[in-house]
C-alpha positions as CSV (number, residue, x, y, z in Angstrom):
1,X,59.4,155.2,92.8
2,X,59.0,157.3,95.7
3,X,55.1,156.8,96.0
4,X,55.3,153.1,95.5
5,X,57.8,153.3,98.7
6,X,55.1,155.4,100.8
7,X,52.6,152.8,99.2
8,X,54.4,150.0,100.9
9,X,54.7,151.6,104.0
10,X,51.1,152.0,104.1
11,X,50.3,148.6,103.4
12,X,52.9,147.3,106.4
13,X,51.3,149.9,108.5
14,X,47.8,149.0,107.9
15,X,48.6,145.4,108.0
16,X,50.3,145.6,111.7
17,X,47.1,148.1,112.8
18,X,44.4,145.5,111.9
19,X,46.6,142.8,113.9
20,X,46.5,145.2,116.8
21,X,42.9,145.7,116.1
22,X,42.0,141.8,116.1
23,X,44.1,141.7,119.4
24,X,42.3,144.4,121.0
25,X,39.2,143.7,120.3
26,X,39.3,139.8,121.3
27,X,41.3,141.1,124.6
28,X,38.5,143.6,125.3
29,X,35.9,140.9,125.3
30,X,38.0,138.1,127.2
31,X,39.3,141.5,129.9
32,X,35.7,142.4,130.3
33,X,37.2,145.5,129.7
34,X,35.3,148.9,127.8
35,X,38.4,150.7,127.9
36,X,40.4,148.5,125.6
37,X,37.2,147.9,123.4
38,X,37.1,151.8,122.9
39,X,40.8,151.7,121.9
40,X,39.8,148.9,119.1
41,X,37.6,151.4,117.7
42,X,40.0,154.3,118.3
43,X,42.6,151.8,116.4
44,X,39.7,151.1,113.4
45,X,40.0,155.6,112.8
46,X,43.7,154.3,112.4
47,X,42.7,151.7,109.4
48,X,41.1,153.7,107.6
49,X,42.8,157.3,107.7
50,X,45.4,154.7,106.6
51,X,43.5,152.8,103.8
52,X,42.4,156.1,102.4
53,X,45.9,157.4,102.3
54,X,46.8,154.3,100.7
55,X,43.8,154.5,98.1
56,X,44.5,157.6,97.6
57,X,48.0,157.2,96.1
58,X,46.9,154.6,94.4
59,X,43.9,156.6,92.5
60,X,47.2,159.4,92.0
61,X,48.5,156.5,89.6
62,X,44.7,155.6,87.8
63,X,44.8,157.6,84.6
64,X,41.6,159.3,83.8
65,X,38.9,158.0,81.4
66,X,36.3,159.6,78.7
67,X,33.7,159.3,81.1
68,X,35.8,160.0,84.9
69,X,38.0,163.0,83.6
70,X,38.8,163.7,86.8
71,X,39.6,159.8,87.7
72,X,38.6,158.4,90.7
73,X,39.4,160.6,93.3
74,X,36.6,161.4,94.6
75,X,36.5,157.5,96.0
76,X,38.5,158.9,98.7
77,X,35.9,161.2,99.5
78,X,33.2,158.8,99.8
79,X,35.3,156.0,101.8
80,X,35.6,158.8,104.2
81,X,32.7,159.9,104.7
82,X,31.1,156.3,105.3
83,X,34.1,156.0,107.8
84,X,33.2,159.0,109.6
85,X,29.4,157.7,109.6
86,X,30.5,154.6,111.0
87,X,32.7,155.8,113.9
88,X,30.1,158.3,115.1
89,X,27.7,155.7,115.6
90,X,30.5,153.2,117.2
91,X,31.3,156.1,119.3
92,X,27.7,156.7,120.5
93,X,27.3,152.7,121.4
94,X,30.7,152.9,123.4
95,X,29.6,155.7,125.6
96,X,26.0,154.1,126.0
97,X,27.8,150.7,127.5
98,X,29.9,153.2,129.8
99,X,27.0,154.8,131.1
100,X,25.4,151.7,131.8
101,X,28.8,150.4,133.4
102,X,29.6,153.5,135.6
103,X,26.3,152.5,137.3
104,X,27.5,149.1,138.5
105,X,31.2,148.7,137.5
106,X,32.8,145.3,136.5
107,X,35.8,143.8,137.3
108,X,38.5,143.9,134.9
109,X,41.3,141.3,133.9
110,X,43.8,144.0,134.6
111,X,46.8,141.8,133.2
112,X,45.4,141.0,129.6
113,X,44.3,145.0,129.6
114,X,48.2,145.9,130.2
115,X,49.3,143.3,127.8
116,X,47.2,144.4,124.9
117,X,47.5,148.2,125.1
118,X,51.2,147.7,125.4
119,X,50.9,145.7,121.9
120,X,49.0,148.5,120.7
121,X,51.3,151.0,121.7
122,X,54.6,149.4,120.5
123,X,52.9,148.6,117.2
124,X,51.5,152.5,117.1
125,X,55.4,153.4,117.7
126,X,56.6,151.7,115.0
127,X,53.7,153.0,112.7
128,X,54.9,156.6,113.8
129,X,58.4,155.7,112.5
130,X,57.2,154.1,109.3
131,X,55.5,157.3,108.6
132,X,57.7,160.7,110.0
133,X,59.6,160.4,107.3
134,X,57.0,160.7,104.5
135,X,55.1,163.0,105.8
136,X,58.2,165.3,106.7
137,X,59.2,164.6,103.0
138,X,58.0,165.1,99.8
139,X,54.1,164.7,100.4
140,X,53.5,167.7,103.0
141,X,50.9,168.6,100.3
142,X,49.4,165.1,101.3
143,X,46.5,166.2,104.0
144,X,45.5,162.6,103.6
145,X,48.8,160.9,104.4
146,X,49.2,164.0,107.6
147,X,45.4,163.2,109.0
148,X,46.5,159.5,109.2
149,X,49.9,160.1,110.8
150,X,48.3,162.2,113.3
151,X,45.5,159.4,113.9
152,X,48.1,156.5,114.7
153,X,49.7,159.4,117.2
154,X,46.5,160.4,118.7
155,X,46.0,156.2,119.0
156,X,49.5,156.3,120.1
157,X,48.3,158.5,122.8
158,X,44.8,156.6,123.9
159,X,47.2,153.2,124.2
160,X,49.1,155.1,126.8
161,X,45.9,156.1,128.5
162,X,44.5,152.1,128.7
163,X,48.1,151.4,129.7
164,X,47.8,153.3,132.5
165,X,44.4,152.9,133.5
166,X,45.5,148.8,133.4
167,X,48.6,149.8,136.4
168,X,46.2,152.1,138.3
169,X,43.7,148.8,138.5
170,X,45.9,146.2,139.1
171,X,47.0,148.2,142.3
172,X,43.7,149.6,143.3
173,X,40.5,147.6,141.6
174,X,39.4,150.9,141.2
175,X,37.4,149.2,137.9
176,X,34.9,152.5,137.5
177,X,38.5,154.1,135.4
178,X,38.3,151.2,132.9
179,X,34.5,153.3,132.3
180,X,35.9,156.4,132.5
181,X,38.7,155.9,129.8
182,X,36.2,154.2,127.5
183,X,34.2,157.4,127.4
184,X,36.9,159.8,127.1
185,X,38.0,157.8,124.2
186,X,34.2,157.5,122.7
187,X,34.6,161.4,123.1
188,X,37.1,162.1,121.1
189,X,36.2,159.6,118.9
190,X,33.0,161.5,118.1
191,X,35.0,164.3,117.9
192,X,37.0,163.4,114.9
193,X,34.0,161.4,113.1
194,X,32.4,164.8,113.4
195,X,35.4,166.3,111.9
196,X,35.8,163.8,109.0
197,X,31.9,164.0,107.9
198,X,32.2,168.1,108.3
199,X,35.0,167.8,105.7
200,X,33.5,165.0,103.3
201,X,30.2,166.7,103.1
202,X,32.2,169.9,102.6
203,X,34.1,168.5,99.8
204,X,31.1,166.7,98.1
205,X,29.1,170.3,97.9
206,X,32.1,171.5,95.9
207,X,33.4,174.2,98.8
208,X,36.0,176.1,98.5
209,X,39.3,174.8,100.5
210,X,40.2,175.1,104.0
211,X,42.6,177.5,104.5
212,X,42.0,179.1,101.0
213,X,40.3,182.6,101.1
214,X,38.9,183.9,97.4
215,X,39.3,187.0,98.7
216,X,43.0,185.9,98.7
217,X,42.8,184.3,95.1
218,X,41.6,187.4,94.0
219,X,44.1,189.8,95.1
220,X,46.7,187.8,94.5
221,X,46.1,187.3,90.6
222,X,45.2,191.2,90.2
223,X,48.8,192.2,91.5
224,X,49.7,190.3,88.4
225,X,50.6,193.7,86.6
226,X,48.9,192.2,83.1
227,X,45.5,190.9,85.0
228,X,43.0,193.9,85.5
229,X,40.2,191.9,86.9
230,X,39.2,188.7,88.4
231,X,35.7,187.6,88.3
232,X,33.7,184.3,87.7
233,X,36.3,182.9,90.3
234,X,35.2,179.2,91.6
235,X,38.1,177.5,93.9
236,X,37.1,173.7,94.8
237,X,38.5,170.4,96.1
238,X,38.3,167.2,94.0
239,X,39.4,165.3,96.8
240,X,41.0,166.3,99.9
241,X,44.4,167.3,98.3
242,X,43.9,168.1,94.8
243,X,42.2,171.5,94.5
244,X,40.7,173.2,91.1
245,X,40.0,176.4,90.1
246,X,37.8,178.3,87.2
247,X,37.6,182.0,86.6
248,X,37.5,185.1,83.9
249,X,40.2,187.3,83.9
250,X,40.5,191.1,82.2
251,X,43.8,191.5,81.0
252,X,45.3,194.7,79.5
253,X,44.8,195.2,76.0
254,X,48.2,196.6,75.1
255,X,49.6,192.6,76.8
256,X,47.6,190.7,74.9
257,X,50.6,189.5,72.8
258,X,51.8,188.2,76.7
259,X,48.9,186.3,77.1
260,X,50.7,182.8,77.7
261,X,53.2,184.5,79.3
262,X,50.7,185.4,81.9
263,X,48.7,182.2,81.8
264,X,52.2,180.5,83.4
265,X,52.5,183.2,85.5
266,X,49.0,182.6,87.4
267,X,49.4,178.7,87.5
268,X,52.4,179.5,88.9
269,X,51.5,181.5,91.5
270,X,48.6,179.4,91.9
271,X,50.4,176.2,92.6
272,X,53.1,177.6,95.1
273,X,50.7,180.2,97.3
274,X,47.3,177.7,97.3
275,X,48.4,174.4,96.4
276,X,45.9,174.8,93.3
277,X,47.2,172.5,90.8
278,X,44.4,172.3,88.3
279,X,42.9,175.5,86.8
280,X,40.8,176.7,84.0
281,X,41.4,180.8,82.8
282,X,38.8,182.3,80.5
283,X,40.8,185.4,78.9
284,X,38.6,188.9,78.1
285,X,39.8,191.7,76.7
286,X,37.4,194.2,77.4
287,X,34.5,194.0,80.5
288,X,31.3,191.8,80.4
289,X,28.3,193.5,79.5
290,X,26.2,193.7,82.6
291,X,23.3,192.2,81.0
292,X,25.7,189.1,79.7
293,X,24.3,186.0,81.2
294,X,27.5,183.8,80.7
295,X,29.9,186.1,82.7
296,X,28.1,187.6,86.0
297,X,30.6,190.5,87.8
298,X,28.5,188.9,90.7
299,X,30.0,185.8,91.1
């Protein structure tokens, strides 16, 4: 019940973003304005942190098949990457036409500029309040459902910017700031498509979590008092907030009667210290041969 709530959320959120989107993006051409174009695209990094959240809740809900026994997660993953991919390169084009512009500067329509950020920024607001509530609740596991919230209040943040910018001209004609917002915006939209293809890319080659050290993993599961050794240990993401795990572990001889009293006790401790909710644990009861092919010390 609780993720078909978020799920609607989403879906109002996204809906009022892509009508701010449309508005800026028709104001931006009829303004003459670079500034308010560069917020459209700024506002696009807002439908799609927010489409992804929403997909990805409703993967959560897909069960798995014979042949996806991990389901579709890894759509996500995908959709994100081709969204960072996309943004980089609308990004490089924005601050192309603002280094063209700061050369000979055109006048803006200051009064459609003001008009249209200020629609961005009151629909931004409301976003923010649709969302506090589920990402301060229940999903603060959700990194997806966190990156978008934080888009909409970076977005939240640019709006302010053009806002500004839009008063400063109306009172000075100064039009060179319309250029210069446009390619502070371009900048730290290249910034963040950076950071979304770092993490896809990441995620795709099977790394091991941010913020998860298996150095970490590894002493944490040996101060289990029945678990002698951890090797074989693998820690990666199946999309950005489902993480797996796969090792050996050497338990004591004289517990081996404990065994799945000690299997709950490491997806336990699993689950609440690194968020690792699906895990694979190969028991052994005495140490791998060296020259054993199937379980390396190494690795």
């Amino acid at each position: 019940m609780k993720s078909n709530l978020v799920q609607n959320k989403l879906k109002l959120a996204i809906l009022l973003t892509s009508l701010v989107l449309v508005a800026e993006v028709v104001g931006g051409i009829l303004a003459n304005s670079l500034a308010l174009l560069g917020d459209a695209a700024h506002m696009l990094t807002d439908v799609f942190s927010l489409s992804l959240s929403w997909l990805a809740l409703k993967i959560a809900d897909r069960p798995v098949t014979d042949t996806k026994t991990y389901g579709y997660h890894r759509m996500e993953i995908f959709a994100a990457l081709l969204n960072g991919i996309l943004l980089f390169t609308m990004a490089l084009w924005i601050l192309w036409e603002a280094f063209e512009r700061f050369q000979s500067p055109q006048p803006v329509h200051t009064p459609t500029v003001m008009a249209v950020a200020l629609l961005g920024l009151a629909t931004n607001l409301c976003v923010v309040y649709f969302l506090k509530d589920s990402v301060g609740h229940g999903h603060h596991h959700d990194l997806n459902l966190k990156g978008a919230f934080y888009h909409v209040l970076g977005d939240t943040l640019a709006s302010v910017a053009v806002l500004l910018g839009g008063v400063v001209m109306w009172y000075t004609q100064w039009y060179v700031l319309d250029v210069a917002i446009a390619a502070l915006i371009s900048l730290i939209l290249m910034w963040g498509a950076r950071s979304i293809i770092a993490d896809s890319v990441h995620i795709l080659l099977e790394g091991v979590p941010r913020g998860i050290s298996l150095k970490d993993v590894e002493r944490e599961l040996t101060s289990i008092p029945a678990v002698e050794d951890i090797h074989e240990l693998h820690v990666w993401c199946i999309c950005s907030n489902i993480y797996a795990l796969s090792t050996h572990a050497l338990v004591n001889n004289s517990k081996v009667t404990q065994v799945e009293d000690t299997l709950k006790e490491i997806k336990v401790l699993l689950k609440d210290r690194f968020n690792i909710t699906h895990s694979t644990i190969q028991f052994e009861f005495s140490p791998c041969s060296a020259s054993e092919a199937l379980c390396d010390m190494k690795h």
